[in-house]
C-alpha positions in Angstrom: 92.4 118.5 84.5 93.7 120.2 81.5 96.9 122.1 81.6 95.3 125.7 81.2 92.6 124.4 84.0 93.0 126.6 87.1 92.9 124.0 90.1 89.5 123.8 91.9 91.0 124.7 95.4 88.7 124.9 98.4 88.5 126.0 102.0 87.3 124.5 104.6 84.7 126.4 106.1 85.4 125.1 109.7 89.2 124.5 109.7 90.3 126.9 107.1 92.3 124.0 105.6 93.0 123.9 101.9 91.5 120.9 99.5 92.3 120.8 95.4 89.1 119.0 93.9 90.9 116.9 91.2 88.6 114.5 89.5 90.2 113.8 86.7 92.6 111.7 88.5 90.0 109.6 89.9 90.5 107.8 86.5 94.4 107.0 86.6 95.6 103.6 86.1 97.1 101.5 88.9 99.2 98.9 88.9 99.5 98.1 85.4 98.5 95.2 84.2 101.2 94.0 81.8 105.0 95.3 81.8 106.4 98.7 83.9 106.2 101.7 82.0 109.0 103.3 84.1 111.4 100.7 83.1 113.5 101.1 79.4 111.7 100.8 76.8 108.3 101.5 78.7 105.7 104.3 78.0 107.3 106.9 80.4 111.0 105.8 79.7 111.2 104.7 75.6 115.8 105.2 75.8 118.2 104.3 77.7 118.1 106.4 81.5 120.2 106.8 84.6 117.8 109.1 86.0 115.0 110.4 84.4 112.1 113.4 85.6 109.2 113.6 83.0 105.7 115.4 83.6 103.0 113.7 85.1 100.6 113.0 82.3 98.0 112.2 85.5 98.5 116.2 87.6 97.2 116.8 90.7 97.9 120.6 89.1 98.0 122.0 86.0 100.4 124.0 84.0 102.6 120.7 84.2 103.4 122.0 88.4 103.5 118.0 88.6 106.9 115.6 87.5 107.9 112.1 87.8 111.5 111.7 89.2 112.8 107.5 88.4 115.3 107.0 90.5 117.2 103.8 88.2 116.5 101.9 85.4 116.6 98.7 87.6 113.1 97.7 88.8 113.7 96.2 92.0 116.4 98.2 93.2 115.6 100.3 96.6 116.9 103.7 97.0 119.6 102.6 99.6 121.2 99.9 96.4 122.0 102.8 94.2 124.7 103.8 96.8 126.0 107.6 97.3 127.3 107.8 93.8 123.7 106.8 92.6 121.6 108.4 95.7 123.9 112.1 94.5 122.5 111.7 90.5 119.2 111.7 92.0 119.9 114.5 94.3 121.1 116.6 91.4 118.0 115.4 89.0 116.1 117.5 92.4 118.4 120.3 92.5 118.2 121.2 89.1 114.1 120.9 88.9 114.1 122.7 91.8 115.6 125.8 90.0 113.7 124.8 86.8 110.5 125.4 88.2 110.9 127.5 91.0 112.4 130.2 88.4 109.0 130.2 86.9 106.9 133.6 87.9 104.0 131.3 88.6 105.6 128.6 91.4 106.4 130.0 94.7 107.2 126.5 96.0 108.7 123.4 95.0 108.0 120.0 96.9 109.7 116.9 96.3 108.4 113.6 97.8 108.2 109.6 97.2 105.7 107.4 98.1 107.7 103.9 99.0 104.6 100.8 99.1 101.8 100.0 98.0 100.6 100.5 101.6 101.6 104.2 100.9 99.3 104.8 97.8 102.2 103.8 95.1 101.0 102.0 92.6 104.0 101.5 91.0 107.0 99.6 92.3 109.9 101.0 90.2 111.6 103.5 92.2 110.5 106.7 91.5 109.6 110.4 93.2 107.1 113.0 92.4 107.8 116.9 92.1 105.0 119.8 92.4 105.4 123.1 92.2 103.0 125.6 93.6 101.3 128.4 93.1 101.1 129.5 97.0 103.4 128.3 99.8 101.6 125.5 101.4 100.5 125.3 105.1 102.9 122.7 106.0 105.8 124.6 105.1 105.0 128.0 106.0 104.0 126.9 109.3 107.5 125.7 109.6 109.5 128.7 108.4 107.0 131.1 110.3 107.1 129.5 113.5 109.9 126.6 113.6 112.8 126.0 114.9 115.7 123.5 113.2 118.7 122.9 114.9 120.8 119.8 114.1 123.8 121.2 116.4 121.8 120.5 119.3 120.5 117.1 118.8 121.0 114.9 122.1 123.2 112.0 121.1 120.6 109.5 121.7 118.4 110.5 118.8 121.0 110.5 116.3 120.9 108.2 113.4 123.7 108.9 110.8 125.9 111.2 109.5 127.8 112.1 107.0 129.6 115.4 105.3 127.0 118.1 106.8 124.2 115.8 107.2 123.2 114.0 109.7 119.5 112.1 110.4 117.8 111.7 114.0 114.7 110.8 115.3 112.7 113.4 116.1 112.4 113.8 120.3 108.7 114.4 119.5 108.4 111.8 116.7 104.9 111.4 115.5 105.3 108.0 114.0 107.3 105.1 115.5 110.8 105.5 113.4 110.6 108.8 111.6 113.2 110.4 111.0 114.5 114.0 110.1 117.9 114.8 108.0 119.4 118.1 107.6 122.4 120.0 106.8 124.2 120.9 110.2 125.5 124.2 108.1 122.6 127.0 107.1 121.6 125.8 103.4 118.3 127.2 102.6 117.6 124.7 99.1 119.2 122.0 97.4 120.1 124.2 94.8 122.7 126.6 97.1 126.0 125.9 96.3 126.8 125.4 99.2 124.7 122.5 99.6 127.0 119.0 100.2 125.0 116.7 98.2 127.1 113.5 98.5 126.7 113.9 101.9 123.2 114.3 101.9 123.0 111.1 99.7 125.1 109.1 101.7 123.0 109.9 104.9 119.8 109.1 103.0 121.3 105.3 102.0 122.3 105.0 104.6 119.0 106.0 106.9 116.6 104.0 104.6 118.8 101.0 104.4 118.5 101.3 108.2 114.6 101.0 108.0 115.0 98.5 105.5 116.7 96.4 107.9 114.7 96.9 110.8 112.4 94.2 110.4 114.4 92.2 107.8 111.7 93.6 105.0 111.0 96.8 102.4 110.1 99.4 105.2 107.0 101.1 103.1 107.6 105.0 104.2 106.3 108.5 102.9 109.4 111.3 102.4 108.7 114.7 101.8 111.7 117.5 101.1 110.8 120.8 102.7 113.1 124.1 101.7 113.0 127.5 100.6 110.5 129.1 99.2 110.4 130.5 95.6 108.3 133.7 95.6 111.9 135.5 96.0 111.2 136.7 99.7 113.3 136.7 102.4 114.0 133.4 104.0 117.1 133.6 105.2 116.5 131.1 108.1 115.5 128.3 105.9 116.9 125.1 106.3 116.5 122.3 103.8 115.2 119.4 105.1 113.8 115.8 104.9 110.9 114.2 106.6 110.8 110.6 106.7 107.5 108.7 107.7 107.8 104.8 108.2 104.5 102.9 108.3 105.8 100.0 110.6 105.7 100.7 114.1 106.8 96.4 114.5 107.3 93.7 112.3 104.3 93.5 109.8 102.1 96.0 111.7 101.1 99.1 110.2 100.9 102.5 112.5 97.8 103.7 112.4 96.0 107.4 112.3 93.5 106.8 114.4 90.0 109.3 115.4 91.5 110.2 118.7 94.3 112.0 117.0 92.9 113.3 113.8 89.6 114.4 116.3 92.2 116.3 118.9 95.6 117.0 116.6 97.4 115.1 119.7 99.3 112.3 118.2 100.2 109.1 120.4 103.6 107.5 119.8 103.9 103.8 120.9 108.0 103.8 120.7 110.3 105.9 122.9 112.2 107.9 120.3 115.7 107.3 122.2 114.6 103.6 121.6 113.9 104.0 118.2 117.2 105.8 117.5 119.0 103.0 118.9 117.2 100.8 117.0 118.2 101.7 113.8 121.7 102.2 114.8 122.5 99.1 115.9 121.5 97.8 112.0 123.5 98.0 109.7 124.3 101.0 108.0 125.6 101.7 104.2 127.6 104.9 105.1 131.5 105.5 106.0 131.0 107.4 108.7 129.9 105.7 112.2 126.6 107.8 113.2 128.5 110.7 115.8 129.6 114.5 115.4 
């Protein structure tokens, strides 16, 4: 897809359910064959870095709507390793693409997400996240800021996780996947970019959460993590609440959760752990934050 391509979106007849047609990425590399491009001195990273975004020179979209995010200059580090005052340079590198892009007339939303494993689609294993910006809000979101309701205040105990600052991270009571888990701000912050958005907090809770899952099974918990906040088309979302979905793909040790026809074919999912359990699951490893996981 070239960058002045408009992107080939479809509608499902049936479901109404969007799909971009991108063929050109049917031809990106994976897994490269000799040395990381994301580390110093690679293709994507030629100087020296602490964190570094850059545009994806493979989009999903064009108009460059799609960025790279590396999280460190170490290779093998996990996100938890960088610790808050890494995990906050990070959260800053989103903050200010958020603004970057979202100020453009053309992006009405910006989603940040990782892919962590090879069991997840990355082909990659230096740590890095991906940014695009859109054109239209999508369904997920919109769904969610027309008809859902976010209110950390009244977690029950059981389901919480961590916390720190205004953060904190639970399971959800209705948790699709074994050991997901949901962090938010217990304050009204619509983005990451509002100043009154406590980012250290916000990093520390997300150390400390995915050295949590890491832990879980004494291996690299592969997990997709999506950030969903306010829109950019400059309406009025004054209920939004910046947040963070987590997805782990373990539901026990070595054994992948899987999406199965029964709930893709209905839209029911079936949950194999009681979310209560999970919660005290990953509290009882051990955390990286300063702060024991109450109010």
């Amino acid at each position: 897809m070239s960058h002045h391509e408009p992107p080939d979106i479809r509608i499902d007849s049936l479901t109404g359910a969007p799909t971009v047609i991108v063929g050109s990425r049917q031809g990106r590399p994976n897994l490269p064959a000799s040395g990381c491009p994301f580390c110093p001195g690679g293709l994507e990273a030629p100087d020296p870095y602490e964190v570094r975004w850059f545009v994806n020179r493979w989009p999903a979209l064009p108009e460059e709507c799609c960025e790279l995010v590396l999280y460190t200059p170490k290779h093998d580090a996990e996100f938890w390793s960088l610790g808050v005052e890494g995990a906050t340079k990070v959260v800053d590198v989103w903050a200010e693409r958020t603004a970057a892009l979202g100020a453009r007339p053309d992006v009405d939303y910006v989603l940040i997400f990782e892919n962590r494993g090879p069991e997840v689609g990355a082909t990659i294993a230096h740590p890095h996240g991906q940014i695009y910006a859109f054109s239209d809000i999508p369904p997920a979101p919109l769904i969610e800021l027309r008809e859902g309701r976010l209110e950390p205040d009244s977690i029950p105990e059981e389901l919480l996780v961590s916390c720190s600052g205004e953060w904190i991270a639970w399971v959800p009571e209705a948790a699709a996947y074994p050991y997901e888990l949901r962090i938010a701000p217990k304050n009204l912050v619509g983005s990451l970019t509002d100043a009154e958005c406590d980012r250290s907090g916000l990093a520390a809770v997300l150390v400390d959460s995915l050295a949590r899952l890491d832990q879980l099974f004494s291996e690299p918990m592969p997990y997709m993590l999506w950030i969903h906040q306010r829109p950019t088309d400059g309406g009025d979302w004054e209920d939004s609440r910046v947040h963070f979905h987590i997805t782990p793909l373990l539901r026990s040790p070595g054994t992948q959760r899987y999406v199965a026809a029964a709930e893709l074919g209905s839209g029911i999912t079936f949950n194999p752990v009681q979310p209560a359990e999970a919660a005290a699951q990953l509290r009882a490893c051990k955390g990286l934050s300063e702060t024991e996981p109450s109010r």
